[in-house]
C-alpha positions in Angstrom: 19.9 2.5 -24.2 20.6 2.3 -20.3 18.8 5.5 -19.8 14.8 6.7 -19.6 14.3 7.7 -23.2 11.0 9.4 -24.8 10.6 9.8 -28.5 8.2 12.4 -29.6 7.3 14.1 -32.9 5.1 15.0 -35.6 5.4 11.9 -37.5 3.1 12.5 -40.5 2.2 9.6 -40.7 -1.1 7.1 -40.3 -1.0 3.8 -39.0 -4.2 1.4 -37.7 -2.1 1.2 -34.1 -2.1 4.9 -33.3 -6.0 5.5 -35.3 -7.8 2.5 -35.3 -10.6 4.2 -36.8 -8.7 5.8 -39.5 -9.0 4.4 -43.1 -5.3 3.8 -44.2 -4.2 3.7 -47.6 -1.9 1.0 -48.5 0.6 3.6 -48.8 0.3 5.1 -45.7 0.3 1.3 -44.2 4.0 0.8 -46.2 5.5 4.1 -44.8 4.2 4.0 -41.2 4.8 0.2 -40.4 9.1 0.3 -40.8 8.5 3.3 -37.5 6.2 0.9 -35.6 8.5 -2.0 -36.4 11.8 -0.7 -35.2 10.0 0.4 -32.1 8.8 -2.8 -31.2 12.1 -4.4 -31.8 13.9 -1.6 -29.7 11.1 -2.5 -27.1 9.5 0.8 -27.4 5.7 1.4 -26.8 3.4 3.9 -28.2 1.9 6.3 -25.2 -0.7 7.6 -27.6 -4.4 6.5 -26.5 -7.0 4.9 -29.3 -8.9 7.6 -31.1 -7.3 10.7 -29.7 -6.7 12.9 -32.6 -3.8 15.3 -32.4 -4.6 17.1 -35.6 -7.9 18.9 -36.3 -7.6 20.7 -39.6 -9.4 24.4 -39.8 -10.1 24.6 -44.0 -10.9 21.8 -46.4 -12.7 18.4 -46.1 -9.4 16.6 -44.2 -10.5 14.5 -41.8 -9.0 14.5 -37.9 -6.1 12.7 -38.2 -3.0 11.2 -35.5 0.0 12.6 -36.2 2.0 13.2 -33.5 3.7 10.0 -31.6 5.1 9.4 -28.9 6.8 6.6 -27.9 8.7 5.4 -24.5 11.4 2.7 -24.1 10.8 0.0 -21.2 12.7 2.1 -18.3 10.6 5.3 -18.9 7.3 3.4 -19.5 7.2 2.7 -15.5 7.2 6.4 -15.4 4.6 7.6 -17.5 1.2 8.5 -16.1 -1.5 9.8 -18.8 -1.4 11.2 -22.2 -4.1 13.8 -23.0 -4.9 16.3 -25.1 -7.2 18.4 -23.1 -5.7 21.9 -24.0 -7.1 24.3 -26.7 -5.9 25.0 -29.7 -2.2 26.6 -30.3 -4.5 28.5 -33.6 -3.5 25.5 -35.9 -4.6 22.8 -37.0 -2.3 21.0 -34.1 -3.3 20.8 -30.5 -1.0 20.5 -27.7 -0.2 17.4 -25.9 0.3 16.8 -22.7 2.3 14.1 -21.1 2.5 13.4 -17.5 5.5 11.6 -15.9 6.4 10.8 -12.7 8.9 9.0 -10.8 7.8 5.6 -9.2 8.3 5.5 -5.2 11.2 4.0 -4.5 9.9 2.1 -2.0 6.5 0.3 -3.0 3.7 0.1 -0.8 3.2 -3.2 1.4 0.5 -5.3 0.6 -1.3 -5.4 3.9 -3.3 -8.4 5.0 -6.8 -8.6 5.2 -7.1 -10.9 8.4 -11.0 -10.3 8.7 -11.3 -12.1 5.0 -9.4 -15.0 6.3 -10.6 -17.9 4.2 -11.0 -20.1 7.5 -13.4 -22.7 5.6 -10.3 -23.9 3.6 -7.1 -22.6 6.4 -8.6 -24.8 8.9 -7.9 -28.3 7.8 -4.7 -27.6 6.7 -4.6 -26.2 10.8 -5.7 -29.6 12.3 -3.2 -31.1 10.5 -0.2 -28.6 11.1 2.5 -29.9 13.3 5.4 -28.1 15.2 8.9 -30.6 15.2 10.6 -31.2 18.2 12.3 -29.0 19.8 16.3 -29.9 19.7 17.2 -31.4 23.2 20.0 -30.1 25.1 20.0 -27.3 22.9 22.5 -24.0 22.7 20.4 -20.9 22.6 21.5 -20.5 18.5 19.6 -24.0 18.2 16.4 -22.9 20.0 16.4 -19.8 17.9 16.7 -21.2 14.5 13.7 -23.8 15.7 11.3 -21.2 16.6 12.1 -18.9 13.3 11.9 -21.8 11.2 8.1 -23.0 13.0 6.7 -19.5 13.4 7.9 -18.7 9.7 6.5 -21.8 8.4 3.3 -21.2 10.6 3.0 -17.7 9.4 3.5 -18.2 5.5 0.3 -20.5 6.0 -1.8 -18.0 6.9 -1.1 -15.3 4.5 -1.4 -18.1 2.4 -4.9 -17.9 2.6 -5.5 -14.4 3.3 -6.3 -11.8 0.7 -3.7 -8.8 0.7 -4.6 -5.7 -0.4 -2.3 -2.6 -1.6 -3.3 0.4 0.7 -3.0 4.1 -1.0 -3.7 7.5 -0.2 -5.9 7.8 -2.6 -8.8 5.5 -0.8 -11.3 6.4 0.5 -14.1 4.1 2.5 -16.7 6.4 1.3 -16.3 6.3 -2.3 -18.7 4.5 -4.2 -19.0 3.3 -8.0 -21.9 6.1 -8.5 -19.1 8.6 -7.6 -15.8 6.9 -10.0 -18.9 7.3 -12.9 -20.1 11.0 -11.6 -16.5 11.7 -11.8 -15.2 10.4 -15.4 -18.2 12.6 -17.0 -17.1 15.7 -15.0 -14.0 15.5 -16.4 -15.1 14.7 -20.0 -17.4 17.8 -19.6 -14.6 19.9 -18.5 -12.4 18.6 -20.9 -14.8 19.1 -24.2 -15.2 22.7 -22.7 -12.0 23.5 -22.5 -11.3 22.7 -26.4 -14.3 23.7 -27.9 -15.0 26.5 -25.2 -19.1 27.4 -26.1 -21.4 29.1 -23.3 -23.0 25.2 -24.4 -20.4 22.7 -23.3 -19.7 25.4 -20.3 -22.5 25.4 -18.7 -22.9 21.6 -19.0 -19.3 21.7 -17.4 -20.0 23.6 -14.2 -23.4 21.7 -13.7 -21.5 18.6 -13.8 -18.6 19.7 -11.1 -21.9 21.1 -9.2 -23.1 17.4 -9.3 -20.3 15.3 -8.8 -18.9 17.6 -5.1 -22.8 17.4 -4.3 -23.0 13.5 -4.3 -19.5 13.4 -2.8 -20.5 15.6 0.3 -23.9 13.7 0.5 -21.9 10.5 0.5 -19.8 11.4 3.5 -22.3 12.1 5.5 -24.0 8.9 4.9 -21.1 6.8 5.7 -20.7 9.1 8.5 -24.1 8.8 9.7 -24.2 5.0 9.2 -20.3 4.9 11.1 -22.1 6.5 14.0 -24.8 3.9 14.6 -22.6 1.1 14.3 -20.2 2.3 16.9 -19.2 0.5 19.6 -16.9 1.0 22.5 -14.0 -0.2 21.0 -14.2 2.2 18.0 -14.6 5.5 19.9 -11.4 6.8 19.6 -11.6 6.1 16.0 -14.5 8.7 16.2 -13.1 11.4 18.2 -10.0 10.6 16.1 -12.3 11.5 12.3 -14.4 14.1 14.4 -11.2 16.7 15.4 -9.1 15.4 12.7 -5.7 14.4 12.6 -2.8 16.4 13.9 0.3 16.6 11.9 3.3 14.8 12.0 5.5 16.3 14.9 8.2 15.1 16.9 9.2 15.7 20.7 11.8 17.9 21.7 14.7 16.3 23.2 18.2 18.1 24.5 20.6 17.6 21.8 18.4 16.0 19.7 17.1 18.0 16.4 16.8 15.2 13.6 14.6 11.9 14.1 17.7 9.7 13.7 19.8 12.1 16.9 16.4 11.2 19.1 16.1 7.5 18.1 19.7 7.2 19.2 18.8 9.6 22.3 16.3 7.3 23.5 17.6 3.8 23.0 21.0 5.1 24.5 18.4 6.4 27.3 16.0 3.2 27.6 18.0 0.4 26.2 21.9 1.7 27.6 24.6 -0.8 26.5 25.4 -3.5 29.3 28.3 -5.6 29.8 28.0 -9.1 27.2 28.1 -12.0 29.9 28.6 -15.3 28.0 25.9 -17.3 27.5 25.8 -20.9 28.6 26.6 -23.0 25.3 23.8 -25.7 26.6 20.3 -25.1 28.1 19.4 -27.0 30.3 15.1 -28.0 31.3 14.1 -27.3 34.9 12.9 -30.6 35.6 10.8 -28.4 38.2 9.1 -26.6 36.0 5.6 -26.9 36.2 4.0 -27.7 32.4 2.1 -25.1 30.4 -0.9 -26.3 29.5 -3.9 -25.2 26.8 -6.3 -23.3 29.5 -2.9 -21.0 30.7 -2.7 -20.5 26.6 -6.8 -19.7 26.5 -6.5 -17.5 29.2 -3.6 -14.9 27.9 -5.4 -14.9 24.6 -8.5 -13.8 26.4 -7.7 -11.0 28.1 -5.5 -9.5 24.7 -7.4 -7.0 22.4 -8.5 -8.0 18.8 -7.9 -4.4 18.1 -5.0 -4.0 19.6 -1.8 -2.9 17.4 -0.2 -6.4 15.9 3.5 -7.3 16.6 6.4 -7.1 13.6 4.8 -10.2 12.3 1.9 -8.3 11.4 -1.0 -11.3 12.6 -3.2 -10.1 14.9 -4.8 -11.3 18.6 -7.9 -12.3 16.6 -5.8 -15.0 14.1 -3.8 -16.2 16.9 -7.5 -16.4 18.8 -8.8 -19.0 15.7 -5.3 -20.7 15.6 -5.9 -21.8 18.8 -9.6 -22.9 18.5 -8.9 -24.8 15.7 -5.5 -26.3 16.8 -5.4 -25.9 20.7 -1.9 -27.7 20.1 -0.2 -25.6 18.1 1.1 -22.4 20.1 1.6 -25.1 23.1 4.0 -27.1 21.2 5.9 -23.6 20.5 5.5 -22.1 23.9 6.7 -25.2 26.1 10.2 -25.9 25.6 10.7 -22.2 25.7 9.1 -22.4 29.8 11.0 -25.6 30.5 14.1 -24.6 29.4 14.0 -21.0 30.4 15.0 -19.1 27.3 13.5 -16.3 25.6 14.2 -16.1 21.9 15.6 -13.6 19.9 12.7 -13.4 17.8 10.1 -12.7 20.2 11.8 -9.7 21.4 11.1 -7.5 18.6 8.3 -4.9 19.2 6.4 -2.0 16.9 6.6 1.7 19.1 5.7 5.1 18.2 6.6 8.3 19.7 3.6 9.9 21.4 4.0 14.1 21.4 0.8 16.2 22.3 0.5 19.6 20.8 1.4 22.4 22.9 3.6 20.6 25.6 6.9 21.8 26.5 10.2 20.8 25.2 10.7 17.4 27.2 13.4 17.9 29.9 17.0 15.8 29.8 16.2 12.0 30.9 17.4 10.8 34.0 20.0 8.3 34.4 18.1 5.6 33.4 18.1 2.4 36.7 
C-alpha cells in the first residue's frame, strides 16, 4: 500500500520472534509462521519488543504469554517511536498497550562540523599538496565566478572530509553524564513495575529512585557549572551572562506595515538593499597592470586580527580553519585571493552573509526607516 498502515490485534498466537523465551509447540510454530511470513514478504515489521508479555492470566498455571501484535509497513515504521506496556491492568488477563507515533521533521537536522576535532595530523599533507588552477585569463565575470566556486568547493569538501560531524538535538545536554542515562533507565523501570503491580513495596522504591535520579541531575549542573566558571576566559563571558539570566524568547521587532516575518524581511531588504538600475557589465575583465601584488604577510595579517569565535560565513568554516589553512599552505588562499585584486572583481559567491535581527525586550515599536542614501 502507498499509505502509513499499522496492523494490530489479538493474534492468539505464539511464535519464537515475538517470545523468544516462550517454549513453542510445533503446532503453535505451523499456525503462527504463514502471519510472520506474509508480513515479511509485504515488508512489514513486528513493533513488539523481546520478552514483553501482553497477556498475564489471573487463574490457572498458564504461563505469560504474547499475544497481541503489531505490525507496521515500511512508510509507518519511520514513524513509530516506542511500544510499551507500562499501564495497569484493564481487570483481565490483557494489559493495554501503548504505541507512540510521531511524525518525522520534515526537515532533518544538519549535521554540524566539529572544526575543533579536525584530524589535522592526516588533513595536512593532503594541504601541502593542494593546488588552486589558474585562473582563466581575460576572463568575463561568469568565468571568474565558476573558477572560484569550483576551488573554494573543492577546497571546502576537503576539510569536512576530515572532520567529524555531529547531529545537534534539543535533547543534549553538556552536563549529562553516563551515571545519569543509567540513574535514569532504573527510574523508569521502578516507575514502570509500580505502576502495574502497584504495592506500598515497588512504590516506595519508585519515589526513592525519582528522589535519586533529580538529585544527581541538580548536583551535576552545578558541577559543570562550577567547573564552566573556572575555566572562563574573556572571550566566553557573554556566554555566561547569556546561561546566568537565561535566554529570552524568540521575538521580532516591530516594523510599520510589517506584522509577519516574511512582510519585515521584505521591509528591510527593500529598506537596506533598494533595487538599483542593472548597468551592464563589461563582458571581459581586464588586470590593472598597476596593481600592486597581494602577498602572504597582507593574508597573515587580516587573519590575525579576525575572531576564532566569531560567527562563520554561509560556508560554515570558521576563522580558526582558515587560520591552519594558511599555516600549513601559506599559498593556498593567495592563489584564490590574487586574480580577484588584479583584476578588480568581487565574486558572487563571496557576497553572501549570515544576519540576525537583534530586538531588546521592552523597546518601542521601531519607527518608519528613512529613505535609505
Amino acid at each position: 500500500m502507498d499509505v502509513p498502515l499499522l496492523v494490530v490485534g489479538d493474534h492468539n498466537i505464539h511464535n519464537p520472534l515475538s517470545a523468544p523465551l516462550w517454549a513453542c509447540l510445533p503446532w503453535e510454530i505451523g499456525s503462527s509462521t504463514p502471519y510472520f511470513q506474509k508480513a515479511a514478504e509485504a515488508g512489514f515489521a513486528l513493533l513488539n519488543p523481546p520478552r514483553e508479555y501482553t497477556t498475564f492470566p489471573l487463574v490457572g498455571k498458564a504461563r505469560p504469554s504474547v499475544i497481541d501484535l503489531a505490525f507496521a509497513n515500511p512508510l509507518l515504521l519511520p514513524l513509530f517511536k516506542s511500544w510499551e506496556v507500562s499501564l495497569p491492568s484493564i481487570g483481565c488477563d490483557n494489559v493495554p498497550i501503548t504505541i507512540n507515533l510521531a511524525p518525522p521533521s520534515l526537515i532533518p537536522i544538519p549535521g554540524r562540523p566539529r572544526w575543533p576535532d579536525t584530524d589535522w595530523e592526516t588533513l595536512s599533507p593532503l594541504i601541502k599538496k593542494f593546488r588552486i588552477p589558474p585562473a582563466p585569463a581575460c576572463s568575463s565575470p561568469a568565468d571568474l565566478d565558476r573558477w572560484m566556486v569550483g576551488s573554494l568547493a573543492r577546497l571546502t569538501a576537503l576539510l569536512k572530509e576530515h572532520t567529524p560531524v555531529s547531529r545537534p538535538s534539543h535533547y543534549c545536554k553538556p552536563w549529562w553524564t553516563p551515571q545519569l542515562t543509567t540513574l535514569r533507565r532504573e527510574f523508569h523501570k521502578a516507575s514502570r513495575l509500580a505502576r502495574k503491580h502497584g504495592t506500598s513495596t515497588l512504590r516506595d522504591v519508585a519515589n526513592i529512585s525519582k528522589a535519586g535520579y533529580f538529585k544527581a541531575i541538580k548536583a551535576t549542573k552545578n558541577r559543570h557549572w562550577s567547573s564552566f566558571l573556572l575555566s572562563a576566559t574573556p572571550q566566553t563571558l557573554w556566554t555566561e551572562k547569556r546561561f546566568a539570566y537565561g535566554r529570552a524568547p524568540p521575538r521580532f521587532p516591530s516594523l510599520p506595515g510589517a506584522e509577519t516575518p516574511q512582510q519585515m524581511n521584505k521591509v528591510l531588504l527593500d529598506h537596506f538593499f533598494p533595487p538599483k538600475e542593472l548597468f551592464s557589465s563589461s563582458p571581459r575583465l581586464r588586470p590593472d597592470r598597476k596593481a600592486p601584488p597581494l602577498t602572504n604577510e597582507e593574508i597573515a595579517t587580516a587573519l590575525s586580527t579576525c575572531s576564532p569565535t566569531s560567527a562563520s560565513g554561509p560556508n560554515g568554516i570558521p576563522y580558526s580553519t582558515w587560520k591552519q589553512v594558511t599555516r600549513v599552505n601559506p599559498s593556498i588562499l593567495l592563489q584564490i585571493l590574487s586574480p580577484l585584486v588584479s583584476l578588480g572583481y568581487n565574486p558572487a559567491c563571496l557576497k553572501g552573509s549570515n544576519g540576525i535581527v537583534l530586538d531588546k525586550p521592552g523597546n518601542p515599536p521601531m519607527s518608519p526607516l528613512p529613505p535609505s542614501g
